[in-house]
CHARMM internal coordinates of N, CA and C (Angstrom, degrees):
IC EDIT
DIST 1 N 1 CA 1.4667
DIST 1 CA 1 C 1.5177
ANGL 1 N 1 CA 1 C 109.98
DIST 1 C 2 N 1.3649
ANGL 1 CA 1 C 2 N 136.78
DIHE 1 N 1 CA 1 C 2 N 128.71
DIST 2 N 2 CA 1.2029
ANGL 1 C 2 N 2 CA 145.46
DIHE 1 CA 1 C 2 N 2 CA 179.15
DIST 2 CA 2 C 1.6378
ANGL 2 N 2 CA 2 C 109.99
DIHE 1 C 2 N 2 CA 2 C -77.82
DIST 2 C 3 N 1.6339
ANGL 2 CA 2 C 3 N 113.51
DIHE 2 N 2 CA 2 C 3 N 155.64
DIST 3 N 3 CA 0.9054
ANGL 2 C 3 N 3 CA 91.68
DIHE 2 CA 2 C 3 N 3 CA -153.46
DIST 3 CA 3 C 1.8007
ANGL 3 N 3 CA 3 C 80.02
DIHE 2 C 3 N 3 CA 3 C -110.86
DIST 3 C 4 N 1.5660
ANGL 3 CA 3 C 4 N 114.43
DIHE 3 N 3 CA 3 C 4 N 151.64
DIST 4 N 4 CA 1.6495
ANGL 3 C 4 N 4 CA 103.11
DIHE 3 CA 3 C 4 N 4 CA 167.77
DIST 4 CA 4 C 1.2180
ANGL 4 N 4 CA 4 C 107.29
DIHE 3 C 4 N 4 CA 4 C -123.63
DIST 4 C 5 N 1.8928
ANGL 4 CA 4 C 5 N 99.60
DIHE 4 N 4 CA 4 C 5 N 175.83
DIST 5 N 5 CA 1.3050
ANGL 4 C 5 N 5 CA 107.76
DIHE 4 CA 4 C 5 N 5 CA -171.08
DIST 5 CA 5 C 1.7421
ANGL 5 N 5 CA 5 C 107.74
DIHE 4 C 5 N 5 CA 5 C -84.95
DIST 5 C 6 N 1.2795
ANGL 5 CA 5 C 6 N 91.38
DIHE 5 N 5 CA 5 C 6 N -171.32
DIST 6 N 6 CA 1.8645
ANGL 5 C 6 N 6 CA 102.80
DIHE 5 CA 5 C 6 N 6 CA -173.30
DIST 6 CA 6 C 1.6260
ANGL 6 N 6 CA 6 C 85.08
DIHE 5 C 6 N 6 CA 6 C -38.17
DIST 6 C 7 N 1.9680
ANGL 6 CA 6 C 7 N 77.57
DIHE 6 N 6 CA 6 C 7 N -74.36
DIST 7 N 7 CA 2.2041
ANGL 6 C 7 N 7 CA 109.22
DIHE 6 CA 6 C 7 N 7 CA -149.25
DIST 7 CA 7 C 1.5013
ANGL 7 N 7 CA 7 C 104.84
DIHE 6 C 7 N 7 CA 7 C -39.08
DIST 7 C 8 N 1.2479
ANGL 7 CA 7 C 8 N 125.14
DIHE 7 N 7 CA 7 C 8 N -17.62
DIST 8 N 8 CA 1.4231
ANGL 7 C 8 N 8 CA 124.02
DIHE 7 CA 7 C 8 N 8 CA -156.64
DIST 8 CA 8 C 1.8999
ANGL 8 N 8 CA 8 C 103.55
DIHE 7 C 8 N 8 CA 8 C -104.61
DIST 8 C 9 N 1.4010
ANGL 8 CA 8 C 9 N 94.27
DIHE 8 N 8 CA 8 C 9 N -34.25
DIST 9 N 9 CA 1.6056
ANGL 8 C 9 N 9 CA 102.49
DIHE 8 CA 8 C 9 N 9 CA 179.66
DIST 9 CA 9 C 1.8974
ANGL 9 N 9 CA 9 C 113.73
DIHE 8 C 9 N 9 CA 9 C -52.58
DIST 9 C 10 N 1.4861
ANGL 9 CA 9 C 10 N 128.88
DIHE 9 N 9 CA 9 C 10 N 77.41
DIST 10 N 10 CA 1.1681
ANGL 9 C 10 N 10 CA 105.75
DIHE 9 CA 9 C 10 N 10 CA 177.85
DIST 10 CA 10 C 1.4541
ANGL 10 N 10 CA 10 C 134.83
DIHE 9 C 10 N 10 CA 10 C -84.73
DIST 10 C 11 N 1.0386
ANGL 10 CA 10 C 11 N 109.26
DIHE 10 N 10 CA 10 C 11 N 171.33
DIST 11 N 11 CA 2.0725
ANGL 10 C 11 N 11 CA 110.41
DIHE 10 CA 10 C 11 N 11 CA -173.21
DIST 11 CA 11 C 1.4515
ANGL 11 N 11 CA 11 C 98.32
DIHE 10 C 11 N 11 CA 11 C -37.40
DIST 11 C 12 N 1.5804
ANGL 11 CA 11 C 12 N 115.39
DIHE 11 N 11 CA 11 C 12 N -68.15
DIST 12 N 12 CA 1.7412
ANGL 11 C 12 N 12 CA 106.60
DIHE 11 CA 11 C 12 N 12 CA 161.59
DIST 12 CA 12 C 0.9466
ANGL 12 N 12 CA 12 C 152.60
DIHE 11 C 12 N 12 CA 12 C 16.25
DIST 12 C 13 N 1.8704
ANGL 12 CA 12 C 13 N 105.91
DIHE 12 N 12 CA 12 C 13 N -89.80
DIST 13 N 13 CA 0.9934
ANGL 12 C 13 N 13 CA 132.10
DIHE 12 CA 12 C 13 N 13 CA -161.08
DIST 13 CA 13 C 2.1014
ANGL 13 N 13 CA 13 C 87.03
DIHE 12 C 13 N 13 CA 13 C -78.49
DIST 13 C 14 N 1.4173
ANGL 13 CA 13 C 14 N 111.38
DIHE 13 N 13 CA 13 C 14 N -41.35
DIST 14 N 14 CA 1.5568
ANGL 13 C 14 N 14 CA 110.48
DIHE 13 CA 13 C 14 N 14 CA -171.57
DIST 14 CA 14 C 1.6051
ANGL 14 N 14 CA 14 C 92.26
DIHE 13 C 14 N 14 CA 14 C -59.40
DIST 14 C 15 N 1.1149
ANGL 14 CA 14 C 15 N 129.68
DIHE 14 N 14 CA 14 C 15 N -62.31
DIST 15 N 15 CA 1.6171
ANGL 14 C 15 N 15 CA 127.52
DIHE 14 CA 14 C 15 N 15 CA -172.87
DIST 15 CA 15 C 1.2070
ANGL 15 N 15 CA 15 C 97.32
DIHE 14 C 15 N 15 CA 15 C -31.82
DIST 15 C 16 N 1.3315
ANGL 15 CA 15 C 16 N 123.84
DIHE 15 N 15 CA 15 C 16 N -74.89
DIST 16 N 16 CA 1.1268
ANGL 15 C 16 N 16 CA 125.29
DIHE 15 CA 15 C 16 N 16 CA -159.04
DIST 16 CA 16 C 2.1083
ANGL 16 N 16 CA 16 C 117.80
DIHE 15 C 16 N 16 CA 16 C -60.27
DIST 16 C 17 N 1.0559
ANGL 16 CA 16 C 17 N 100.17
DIHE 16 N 16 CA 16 C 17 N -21.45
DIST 17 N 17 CA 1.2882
ANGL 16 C 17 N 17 CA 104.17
DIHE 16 CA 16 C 17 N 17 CA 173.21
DIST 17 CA 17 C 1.8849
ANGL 17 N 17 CA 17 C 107.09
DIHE 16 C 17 N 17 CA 17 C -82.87
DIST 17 C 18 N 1.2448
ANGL 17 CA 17 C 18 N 123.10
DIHE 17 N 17 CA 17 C 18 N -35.65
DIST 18 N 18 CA 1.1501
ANGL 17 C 18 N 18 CA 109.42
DIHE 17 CA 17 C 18 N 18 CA 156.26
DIST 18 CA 18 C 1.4662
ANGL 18 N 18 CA 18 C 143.69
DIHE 17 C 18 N 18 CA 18 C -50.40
DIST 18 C 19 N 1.1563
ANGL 18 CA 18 C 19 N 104.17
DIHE 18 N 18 CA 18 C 19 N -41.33
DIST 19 N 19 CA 1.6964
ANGL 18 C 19 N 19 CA 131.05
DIHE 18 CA 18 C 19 N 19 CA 169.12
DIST 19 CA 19 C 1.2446
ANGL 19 N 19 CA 19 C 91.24
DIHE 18 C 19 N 19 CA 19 C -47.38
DIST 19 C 20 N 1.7225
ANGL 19 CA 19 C 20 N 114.51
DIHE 19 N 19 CA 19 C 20 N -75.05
DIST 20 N 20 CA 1.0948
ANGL 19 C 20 N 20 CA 104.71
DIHE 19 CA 19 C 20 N 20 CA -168.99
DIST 20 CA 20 C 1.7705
ANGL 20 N 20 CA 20 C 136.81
DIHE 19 C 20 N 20 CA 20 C -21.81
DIST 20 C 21 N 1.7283
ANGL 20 CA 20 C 21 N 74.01
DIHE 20 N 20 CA 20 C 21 N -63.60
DIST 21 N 21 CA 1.7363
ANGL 20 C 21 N 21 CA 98.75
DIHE 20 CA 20 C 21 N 21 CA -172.54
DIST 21 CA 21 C 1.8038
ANGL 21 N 21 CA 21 C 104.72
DIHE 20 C 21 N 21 CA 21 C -54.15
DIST 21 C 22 N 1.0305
ANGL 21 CA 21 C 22 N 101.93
DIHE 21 N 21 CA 21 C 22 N -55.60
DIST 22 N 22 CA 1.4591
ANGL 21 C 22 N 22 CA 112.06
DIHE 21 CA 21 C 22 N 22 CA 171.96
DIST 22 CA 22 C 1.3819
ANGL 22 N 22 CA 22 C 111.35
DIHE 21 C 22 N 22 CA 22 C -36.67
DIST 22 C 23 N 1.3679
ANGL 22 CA 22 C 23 N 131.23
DIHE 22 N 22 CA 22 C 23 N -75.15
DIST 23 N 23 CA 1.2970
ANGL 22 C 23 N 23 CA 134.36
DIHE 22 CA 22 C 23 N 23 CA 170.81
DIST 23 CA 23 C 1.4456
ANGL 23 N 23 CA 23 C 140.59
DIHE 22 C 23 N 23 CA 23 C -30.88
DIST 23 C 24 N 2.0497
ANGL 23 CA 23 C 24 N 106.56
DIHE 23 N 23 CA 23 C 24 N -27.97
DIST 24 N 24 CA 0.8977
ANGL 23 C 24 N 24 CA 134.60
DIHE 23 CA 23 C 24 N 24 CA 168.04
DIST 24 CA 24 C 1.2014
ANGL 24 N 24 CA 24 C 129.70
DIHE 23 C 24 N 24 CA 24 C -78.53
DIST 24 C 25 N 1.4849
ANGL 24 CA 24 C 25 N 112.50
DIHE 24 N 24 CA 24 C 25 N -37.68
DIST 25 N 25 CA 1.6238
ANGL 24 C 25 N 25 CA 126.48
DIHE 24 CA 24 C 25 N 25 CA 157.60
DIST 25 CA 25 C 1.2607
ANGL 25 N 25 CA 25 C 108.78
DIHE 24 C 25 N 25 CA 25 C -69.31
DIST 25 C 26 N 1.6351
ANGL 25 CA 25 C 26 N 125.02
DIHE 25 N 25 CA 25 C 26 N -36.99
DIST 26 N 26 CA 1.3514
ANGL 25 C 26 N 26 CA 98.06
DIHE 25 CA 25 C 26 N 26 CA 174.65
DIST 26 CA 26 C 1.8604
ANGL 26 N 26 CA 26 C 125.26
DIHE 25 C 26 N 26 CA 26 C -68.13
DIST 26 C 27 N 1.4728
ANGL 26 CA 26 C 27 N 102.69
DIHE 26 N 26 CA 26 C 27 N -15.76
DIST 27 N 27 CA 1.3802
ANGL 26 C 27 N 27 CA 108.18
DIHE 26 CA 26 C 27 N 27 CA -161.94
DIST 27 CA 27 C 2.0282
ANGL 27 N 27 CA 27 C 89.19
DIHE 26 C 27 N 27 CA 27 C -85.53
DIST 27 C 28 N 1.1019
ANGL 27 CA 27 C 28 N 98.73
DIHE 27 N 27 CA 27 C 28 N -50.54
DIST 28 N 28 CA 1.9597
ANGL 27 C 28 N 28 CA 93.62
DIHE 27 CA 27 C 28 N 28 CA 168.88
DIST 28 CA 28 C 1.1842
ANGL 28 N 28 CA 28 C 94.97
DIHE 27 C 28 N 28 CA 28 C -10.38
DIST 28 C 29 N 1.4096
ANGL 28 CA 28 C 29 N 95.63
DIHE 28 N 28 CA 28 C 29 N -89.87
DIST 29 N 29 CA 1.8308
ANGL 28 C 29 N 29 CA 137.72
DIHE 28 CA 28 C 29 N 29 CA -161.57
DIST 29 CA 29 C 1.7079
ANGL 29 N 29 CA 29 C 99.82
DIHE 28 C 29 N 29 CA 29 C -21.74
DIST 29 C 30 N 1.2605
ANGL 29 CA 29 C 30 N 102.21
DIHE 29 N 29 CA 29 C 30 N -66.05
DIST 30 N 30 CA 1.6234
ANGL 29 C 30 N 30 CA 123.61
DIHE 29 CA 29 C 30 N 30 CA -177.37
DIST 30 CA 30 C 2.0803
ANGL 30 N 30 CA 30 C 91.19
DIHE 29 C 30 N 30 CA 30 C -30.47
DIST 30 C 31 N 1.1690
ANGL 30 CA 30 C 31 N 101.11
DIHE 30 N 30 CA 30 C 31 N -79.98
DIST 31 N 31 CA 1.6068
ANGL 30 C 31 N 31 CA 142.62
DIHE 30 CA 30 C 31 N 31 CA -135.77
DIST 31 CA 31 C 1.4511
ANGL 31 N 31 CA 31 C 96.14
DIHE 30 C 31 N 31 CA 31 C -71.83
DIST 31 C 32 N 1.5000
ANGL 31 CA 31 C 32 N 119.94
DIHE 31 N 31 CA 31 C 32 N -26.90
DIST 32 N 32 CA 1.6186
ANGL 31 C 32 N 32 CA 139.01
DIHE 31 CA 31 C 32 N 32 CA 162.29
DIST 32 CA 32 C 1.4833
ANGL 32 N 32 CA 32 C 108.80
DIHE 31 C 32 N 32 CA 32 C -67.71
DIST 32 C 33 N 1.2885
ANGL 32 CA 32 C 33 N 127.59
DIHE 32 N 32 CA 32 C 33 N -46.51
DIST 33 N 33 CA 0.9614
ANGL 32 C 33 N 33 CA 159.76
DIHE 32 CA 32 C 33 N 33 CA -173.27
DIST 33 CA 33 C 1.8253
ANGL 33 N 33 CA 33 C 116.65
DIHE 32 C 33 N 33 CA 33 C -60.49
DIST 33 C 34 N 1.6810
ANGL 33 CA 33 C 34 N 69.60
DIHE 33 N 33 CA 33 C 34 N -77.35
DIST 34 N 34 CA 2.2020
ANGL 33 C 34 N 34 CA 72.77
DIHE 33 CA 33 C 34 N 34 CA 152.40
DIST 34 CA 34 C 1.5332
ANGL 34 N 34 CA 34 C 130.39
DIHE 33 C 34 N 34 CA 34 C -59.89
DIST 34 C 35 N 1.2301
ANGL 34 CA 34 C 35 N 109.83
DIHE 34 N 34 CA 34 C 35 N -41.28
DIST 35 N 35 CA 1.2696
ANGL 34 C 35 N 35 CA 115.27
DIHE 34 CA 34 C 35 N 35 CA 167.67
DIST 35 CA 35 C 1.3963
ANGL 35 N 35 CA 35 C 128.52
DIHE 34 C 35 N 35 CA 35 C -25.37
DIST 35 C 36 N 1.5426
ANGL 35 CA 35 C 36 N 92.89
DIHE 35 N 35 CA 35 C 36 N -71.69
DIST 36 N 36 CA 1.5920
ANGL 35 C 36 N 36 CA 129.72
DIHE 35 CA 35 C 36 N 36 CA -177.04
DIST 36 CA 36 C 1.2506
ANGL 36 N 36 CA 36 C 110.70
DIHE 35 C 36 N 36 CA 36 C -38.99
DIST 36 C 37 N 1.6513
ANGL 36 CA 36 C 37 N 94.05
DIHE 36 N 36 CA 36 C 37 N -48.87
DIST 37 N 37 CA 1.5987
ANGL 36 C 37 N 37 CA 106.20
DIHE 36 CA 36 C 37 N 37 CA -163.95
DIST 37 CA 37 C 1.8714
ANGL 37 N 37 CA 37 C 105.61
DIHE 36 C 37 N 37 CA 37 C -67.68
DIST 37 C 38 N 1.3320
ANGL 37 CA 37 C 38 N 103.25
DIHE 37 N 37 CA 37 C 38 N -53.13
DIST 38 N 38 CA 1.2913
ANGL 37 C 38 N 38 CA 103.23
DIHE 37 CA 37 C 38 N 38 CA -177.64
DIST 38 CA 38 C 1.5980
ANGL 38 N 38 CA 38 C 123.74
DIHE 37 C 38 N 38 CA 38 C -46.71
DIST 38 C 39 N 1.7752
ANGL 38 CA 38 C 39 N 101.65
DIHE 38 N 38 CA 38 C 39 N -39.80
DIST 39 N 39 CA 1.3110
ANGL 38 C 39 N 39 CA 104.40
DIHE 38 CA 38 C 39 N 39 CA 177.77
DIST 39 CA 39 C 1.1484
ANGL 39 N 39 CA 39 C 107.02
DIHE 38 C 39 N 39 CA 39 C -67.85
DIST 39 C 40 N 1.1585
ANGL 39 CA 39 C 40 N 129.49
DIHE 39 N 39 CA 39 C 40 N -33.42
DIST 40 N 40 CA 1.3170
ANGL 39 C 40 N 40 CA 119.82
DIHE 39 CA 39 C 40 N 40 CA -167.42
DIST 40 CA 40 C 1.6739
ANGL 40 N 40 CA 40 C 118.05
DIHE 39 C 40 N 40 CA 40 C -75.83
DIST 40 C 41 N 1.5263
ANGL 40 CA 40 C 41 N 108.45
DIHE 40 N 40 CA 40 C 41 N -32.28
DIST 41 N 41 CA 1.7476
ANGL 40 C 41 N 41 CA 117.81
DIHE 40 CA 40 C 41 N 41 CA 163.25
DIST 41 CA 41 C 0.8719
ANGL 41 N 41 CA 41 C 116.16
DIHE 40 C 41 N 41 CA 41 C -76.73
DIST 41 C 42 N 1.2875
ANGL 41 CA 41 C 42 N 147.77
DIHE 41 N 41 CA 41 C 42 N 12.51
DIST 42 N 42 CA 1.3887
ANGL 41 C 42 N 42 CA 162.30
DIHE 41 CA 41 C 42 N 42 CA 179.58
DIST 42 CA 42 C 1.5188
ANGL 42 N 42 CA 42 C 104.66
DIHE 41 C 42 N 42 CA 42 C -120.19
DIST 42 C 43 N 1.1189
ANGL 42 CA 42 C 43 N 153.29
DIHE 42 N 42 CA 42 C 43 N -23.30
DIST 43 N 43 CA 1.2848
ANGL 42 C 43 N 43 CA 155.37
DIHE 42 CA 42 C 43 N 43 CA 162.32
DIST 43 CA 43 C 1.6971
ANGL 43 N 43 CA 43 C 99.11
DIHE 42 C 43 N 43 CA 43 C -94.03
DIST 43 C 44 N 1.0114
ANGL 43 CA 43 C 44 N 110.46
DIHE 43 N 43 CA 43 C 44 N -37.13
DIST 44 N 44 CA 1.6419
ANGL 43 C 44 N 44 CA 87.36
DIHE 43 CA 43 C 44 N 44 CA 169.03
DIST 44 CA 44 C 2.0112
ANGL 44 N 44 CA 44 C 110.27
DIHE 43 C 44 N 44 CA 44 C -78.47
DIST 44 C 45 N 1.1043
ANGL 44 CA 44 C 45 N 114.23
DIHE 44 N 44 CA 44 C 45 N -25.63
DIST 45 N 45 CA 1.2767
ANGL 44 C 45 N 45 CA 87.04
DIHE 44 CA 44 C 45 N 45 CA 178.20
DIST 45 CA 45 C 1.5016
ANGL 45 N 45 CA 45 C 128.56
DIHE 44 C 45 N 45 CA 45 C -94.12
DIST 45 C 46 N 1.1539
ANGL 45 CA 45 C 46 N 110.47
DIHE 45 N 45 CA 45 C 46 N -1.04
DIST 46 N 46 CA 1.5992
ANGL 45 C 46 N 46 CA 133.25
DIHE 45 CA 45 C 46 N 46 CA 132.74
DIST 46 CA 46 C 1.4599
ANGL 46 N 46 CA 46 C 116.56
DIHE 45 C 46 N 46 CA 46 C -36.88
DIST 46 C 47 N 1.1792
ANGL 46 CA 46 C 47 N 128.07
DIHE 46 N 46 CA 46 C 47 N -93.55
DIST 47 N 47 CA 1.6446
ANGL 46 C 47 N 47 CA 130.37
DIHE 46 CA 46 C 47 N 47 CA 156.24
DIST 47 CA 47 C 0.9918
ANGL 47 N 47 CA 47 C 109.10
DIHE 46 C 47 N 47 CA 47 C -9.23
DIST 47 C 48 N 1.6948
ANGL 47 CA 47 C 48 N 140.36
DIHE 47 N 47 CA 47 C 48 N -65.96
DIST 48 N 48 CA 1.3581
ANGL 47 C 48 N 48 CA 135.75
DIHE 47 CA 47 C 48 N 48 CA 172.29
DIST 48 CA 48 C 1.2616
ANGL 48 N 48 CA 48 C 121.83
DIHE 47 C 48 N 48 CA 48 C -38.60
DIST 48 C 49 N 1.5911
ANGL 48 CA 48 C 49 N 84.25
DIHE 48 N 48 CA 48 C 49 N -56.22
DIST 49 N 49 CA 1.8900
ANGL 48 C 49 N 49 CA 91.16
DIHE 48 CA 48 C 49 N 49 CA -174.56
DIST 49 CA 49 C 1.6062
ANGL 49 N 49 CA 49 C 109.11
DIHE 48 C 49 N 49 CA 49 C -62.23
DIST 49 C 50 N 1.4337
ANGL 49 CA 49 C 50 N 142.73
DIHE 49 N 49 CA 49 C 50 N -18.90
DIST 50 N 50 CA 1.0476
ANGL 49 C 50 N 50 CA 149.52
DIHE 49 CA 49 C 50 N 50 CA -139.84
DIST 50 CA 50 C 1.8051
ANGL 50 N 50 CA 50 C 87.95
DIHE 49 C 50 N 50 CA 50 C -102.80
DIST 50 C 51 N 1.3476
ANGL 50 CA 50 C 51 N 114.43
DIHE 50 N 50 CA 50 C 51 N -68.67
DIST 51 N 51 CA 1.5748
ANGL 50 C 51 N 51 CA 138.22
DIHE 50 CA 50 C 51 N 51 CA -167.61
DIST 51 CA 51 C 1.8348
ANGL 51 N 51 CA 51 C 104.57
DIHE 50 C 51 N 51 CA 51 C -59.49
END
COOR INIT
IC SEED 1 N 1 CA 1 C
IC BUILD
């Protein structure tokens, strides 16, 4: 990523770097999310298999 100056940084280009960031935490979020889930259906079908 290049780095810019102030004068050049516009309202824009900052929006758009927010979005970004935004988009990225949401995709975390997602991807934590999936995780969870799997571990968590995966210990239940463990438990089954156990009972």
């Amino acid at each position: 990523m290049k780095l810019f100056k102030r004068k050049s940084a516009s309202p824009t280009f900052q929006k758009n770097m927010t979005s970004a960031a935004t988009r990225r935490k949401r995709l975390s979020v997602n991807v934590r999310r999936k995780i969870l889930w799997r571990q968590r259906s995966y210990s239940l079908i463990q438990l089954g298999e156990c009972v």
